[in-house]
C-alpha positions as CSV (number, residue, x, y, z in Angstrom):
1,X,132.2,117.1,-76.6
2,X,131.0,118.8,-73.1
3,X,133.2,118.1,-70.5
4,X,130.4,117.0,-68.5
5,X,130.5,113.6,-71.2
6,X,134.6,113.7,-71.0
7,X,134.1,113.1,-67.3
8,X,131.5,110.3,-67.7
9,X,133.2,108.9,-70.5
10,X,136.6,108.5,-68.4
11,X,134.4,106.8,-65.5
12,X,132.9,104.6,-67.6
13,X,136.2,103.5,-68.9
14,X,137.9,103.9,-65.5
15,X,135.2,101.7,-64.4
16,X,135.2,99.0,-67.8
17,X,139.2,98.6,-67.1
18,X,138.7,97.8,-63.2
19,X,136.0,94.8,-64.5
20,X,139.0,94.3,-66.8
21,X,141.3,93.8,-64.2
22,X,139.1,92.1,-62.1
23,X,138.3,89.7,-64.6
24,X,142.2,89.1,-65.1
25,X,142.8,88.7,-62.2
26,X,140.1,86.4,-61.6
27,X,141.4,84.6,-64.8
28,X,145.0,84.0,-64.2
29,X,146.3,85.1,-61.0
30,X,144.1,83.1,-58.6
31,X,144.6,79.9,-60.6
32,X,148.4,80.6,-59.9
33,X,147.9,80.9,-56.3
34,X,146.2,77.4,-56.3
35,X,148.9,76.0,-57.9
36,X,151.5,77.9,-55.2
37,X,148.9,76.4,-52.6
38,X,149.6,72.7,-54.0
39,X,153.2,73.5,-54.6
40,X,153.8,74.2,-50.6
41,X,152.0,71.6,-49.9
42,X,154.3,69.0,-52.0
43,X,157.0,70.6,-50.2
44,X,155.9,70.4,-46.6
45,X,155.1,67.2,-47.2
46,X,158.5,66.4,-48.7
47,X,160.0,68.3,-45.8
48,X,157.8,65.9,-43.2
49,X,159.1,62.9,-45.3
50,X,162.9,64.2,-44.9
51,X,162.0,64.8,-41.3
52,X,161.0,61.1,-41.0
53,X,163.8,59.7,-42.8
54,X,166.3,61.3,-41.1
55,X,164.9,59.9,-37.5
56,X,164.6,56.7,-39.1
57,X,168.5,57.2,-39.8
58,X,169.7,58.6,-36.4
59,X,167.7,55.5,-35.0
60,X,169.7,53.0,-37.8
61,X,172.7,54.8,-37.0
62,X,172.3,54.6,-32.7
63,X,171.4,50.7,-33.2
64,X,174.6,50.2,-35.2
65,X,176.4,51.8,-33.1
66,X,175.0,49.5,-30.0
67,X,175.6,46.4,-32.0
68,X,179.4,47.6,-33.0
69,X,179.8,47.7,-29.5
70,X,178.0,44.5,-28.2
71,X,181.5,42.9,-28.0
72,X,182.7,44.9,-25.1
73,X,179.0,44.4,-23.7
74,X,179.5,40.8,-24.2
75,X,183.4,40.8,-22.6
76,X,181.3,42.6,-20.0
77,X,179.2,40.0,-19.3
78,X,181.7,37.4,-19.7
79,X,183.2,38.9,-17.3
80,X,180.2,39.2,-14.9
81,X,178.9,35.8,-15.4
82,X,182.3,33.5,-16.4
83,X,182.0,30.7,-19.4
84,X,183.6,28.2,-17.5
85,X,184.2,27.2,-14.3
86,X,187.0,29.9,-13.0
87,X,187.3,28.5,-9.3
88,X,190.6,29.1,-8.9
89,X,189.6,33.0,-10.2
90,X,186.7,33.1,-8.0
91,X,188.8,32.0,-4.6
92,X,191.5,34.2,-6.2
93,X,188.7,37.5,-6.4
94,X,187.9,36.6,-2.7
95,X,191.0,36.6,-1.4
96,X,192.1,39.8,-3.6
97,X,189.0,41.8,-2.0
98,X,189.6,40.2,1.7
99,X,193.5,41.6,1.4
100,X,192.4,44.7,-0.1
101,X,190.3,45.4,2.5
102,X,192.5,44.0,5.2
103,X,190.2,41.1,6.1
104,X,192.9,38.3,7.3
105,X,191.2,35.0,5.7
106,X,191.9,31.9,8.4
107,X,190.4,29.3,6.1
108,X,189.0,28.8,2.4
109,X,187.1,26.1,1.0
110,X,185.6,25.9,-2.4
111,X,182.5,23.4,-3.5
112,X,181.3,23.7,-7.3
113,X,177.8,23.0,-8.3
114,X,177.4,21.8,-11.6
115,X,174.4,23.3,-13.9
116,X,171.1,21.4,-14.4
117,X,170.8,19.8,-18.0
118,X,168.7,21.2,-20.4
119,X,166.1,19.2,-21.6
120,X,166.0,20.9,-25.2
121,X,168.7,19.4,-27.5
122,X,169.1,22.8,-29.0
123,X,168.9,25.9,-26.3
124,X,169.8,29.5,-26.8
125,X,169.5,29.8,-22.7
126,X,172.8,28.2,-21.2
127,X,172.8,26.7,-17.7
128,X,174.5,28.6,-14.7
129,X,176.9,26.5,-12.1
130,X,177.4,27.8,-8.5
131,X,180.5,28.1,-7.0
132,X,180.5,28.3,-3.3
133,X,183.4,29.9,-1.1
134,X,183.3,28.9,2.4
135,X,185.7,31.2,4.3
136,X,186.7,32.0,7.6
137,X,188.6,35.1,8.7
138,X,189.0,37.9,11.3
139,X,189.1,41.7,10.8
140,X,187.9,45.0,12.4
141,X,184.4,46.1,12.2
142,X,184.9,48.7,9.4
143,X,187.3,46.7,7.6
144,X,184.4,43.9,7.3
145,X,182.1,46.2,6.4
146,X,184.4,47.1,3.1
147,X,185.0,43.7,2.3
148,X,181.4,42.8,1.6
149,X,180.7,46.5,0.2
150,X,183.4,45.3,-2.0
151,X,182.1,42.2,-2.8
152,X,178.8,43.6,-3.7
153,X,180.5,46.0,-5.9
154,X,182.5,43.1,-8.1
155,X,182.3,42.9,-11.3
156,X,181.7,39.4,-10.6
157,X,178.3,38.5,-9.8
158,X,178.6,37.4,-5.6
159,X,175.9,36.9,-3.5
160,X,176.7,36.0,0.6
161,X,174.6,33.4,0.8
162,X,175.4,32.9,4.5
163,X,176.9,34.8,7.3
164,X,178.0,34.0,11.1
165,X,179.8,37.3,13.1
166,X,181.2,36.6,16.5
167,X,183.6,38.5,18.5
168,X,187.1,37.6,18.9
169,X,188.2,35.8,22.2
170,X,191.6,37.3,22.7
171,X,190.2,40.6,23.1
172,X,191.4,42.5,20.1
173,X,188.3,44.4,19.6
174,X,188.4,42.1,16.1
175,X,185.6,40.0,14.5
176,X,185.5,36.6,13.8
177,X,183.4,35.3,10.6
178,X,182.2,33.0,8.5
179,X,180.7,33.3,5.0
180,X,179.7,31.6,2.2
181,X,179.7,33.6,-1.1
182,X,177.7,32.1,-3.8
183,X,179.4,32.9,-7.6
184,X,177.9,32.1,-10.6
185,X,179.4,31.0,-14.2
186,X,177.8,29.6,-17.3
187,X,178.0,26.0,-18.8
């Protein structure tokens, strides 16, 4: 054989075993990277689904633990809004706050309002009673001014429903007051 048909016969095979490998590859490798294709997608979407659950967890978990911790929320409340009557603890909170804050009370008077009936026989919504404190007292400007910053500030709930300033007649520089504080409890 010439070398001239040695060359041509090594490019023709050079050339028969790229088809080959072309073919091959066409055969078994790209049917394999369809299958890697599907495969990441199983697994992002497994990954998305592990994403959602674990969301759907921390939620679970943040709601259980707002409900393991809806009886200090409710002491709270009870606290804010009384399930009975508590006059003696509301005149008692007023007179804490006025001596706290160096208000001298003169006189105290308590009235309690009862709660309107519920029509319903069976009601999830409870009726709330006033309680109304009708005090008198004398103090310095700034020392009134904590006293019903205080009040405000309560845990109980207190509204000043009504509210008469005058100034003192034996010249003290003092105030002299009357207020009615408006409290609230449940039936």
């Amino acid at each position: 054989m010439k070398e001239s048909s040695k060359r041509m016969l090594s490019l023709l095979l050079a050339v028969i075993l790229l088809l080959l490998s072309l073919f091959i590859f066409g055969s078994f490798v790209k049917p394999a990277f369809e299958d890697v294709n599907l495969l990441r997608a199983e697994v992002a979407a497994s990954q998305d689904y592990l994403e959602s659950q674990r969301k759907a967890k921390a939620s679970f978990d943040g709601l259980f633990k707002d409900f393991s911790n809806a009886s200090s929320i409710q002491n709270l409340l009870a606290l804010a809004l009384p399930g009975k009557e508590g006059i003696t603890q509301s005149a008692y909170q007023v007179q804490a706050l006025a001596g706290v804050n160096g208000v001298a009370i003169n006189s105290m008077s308590v009235e309690v309002s009862m709660p309107e009936e519920k029509r319903a026989s069976v009601s999830l919504i409870k009726g709330v009673g006033k309680i109304e404190v009708d005090m008198r007292g004398t103090s310095s400007y700034q020392s009134f001014r904590n006293f019903i910053a205080s009040l405000e500030s309560n845990i109980k709930l207190m509204n000043v429903k009504e509210m008469n300033i005058e100034s003192a007649t034996d010249g003290s520089g003092n105030l002299n007051y009357s207020l009615i504080i408006e409290t609230y409890y449940q039936n």
